[in-house]
C-alpha positions as CSV (number, residue, x, y, z in Angstrom):
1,X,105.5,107.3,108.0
2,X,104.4,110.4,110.4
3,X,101.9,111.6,107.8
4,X,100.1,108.4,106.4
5,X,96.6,109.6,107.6
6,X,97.1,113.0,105.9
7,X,98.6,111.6,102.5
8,X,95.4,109.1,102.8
9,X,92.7,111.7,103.6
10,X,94.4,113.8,100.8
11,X,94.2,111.2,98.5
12,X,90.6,110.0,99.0
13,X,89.5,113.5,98.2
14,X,91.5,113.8,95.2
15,X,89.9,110.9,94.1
16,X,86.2,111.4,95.0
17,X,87.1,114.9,93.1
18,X,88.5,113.1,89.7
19,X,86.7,112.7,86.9
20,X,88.9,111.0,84.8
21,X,88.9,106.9,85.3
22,X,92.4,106.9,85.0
23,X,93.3,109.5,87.0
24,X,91.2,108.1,89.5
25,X,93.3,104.9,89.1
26,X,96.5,106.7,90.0
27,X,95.0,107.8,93.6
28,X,93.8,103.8,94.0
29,X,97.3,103.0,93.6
30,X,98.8,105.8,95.4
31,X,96.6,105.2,99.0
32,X,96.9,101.1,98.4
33,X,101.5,101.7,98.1
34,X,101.1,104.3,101.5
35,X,99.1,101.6,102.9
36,X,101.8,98.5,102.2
37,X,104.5,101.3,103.4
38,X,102.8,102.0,106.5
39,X,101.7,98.3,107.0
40,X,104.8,96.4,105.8
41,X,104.0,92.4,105.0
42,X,100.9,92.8,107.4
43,X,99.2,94.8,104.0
44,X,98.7,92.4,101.3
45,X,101.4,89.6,99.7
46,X,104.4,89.8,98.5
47,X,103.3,88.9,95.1
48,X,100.8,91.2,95.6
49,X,103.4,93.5,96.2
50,X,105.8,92.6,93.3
51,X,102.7,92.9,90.6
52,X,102.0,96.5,91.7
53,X,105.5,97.5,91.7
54,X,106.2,95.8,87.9
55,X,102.6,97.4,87.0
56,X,102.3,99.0,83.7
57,X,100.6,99.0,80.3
58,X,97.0,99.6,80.4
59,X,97.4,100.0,84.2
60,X,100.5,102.0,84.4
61,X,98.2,104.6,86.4
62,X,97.3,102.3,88.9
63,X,101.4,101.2,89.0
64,X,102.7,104.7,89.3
65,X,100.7,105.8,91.7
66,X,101.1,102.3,94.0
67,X,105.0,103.4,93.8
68,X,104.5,107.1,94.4
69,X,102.7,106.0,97.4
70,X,104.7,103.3,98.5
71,X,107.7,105.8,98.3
72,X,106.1,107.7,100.4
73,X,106.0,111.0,98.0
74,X,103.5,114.0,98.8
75,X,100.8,113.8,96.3
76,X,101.4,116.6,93.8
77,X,99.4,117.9,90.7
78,X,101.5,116.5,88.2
79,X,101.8,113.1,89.7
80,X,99.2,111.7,87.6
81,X,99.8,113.6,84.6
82,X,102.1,111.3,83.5
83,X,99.8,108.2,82.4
């Protein structure tokens, strides 16, 4: 993944700039999916793994956004919008 430090960096700031919980959720899930991508098995279980990419109910913004980022997807402003 060439841009993993620019999707993080862009990520973090969209984060610190949220003010919604939930929101803020979807970018916790978002950089912790670029981070399994770019890592592989090295970055947390594969249970770990599995639970993120099943996630959803009261923590379907913290699921989508672990998929978006695993997927590798360019953050966008309707990512989020969603949960």
């Amino acid at each position: 993944m060439k841009n993993f430090e620019s999707l993080m960096n862009q990520a973090r700031t969209f984060q610190q700039l949220e003010p919604d919980p939930q929101k803020q959720d979807w970018y916790v899930g978002y950089m912790r999916g670029l981070r399994r991508a770019y890592h592989g098995e090295r970055f947390g279980t594969a249970e770990e793994h599995l639970v993120y990419m099943d996630m959803g109910g009261d923590r379907q913004a913290l699921g989508d956004g672990y998929r978006a980022g695993y997927a590798g997807k360019p953050i966008q402003q309707d990512n989020h919008e969603k949960t």
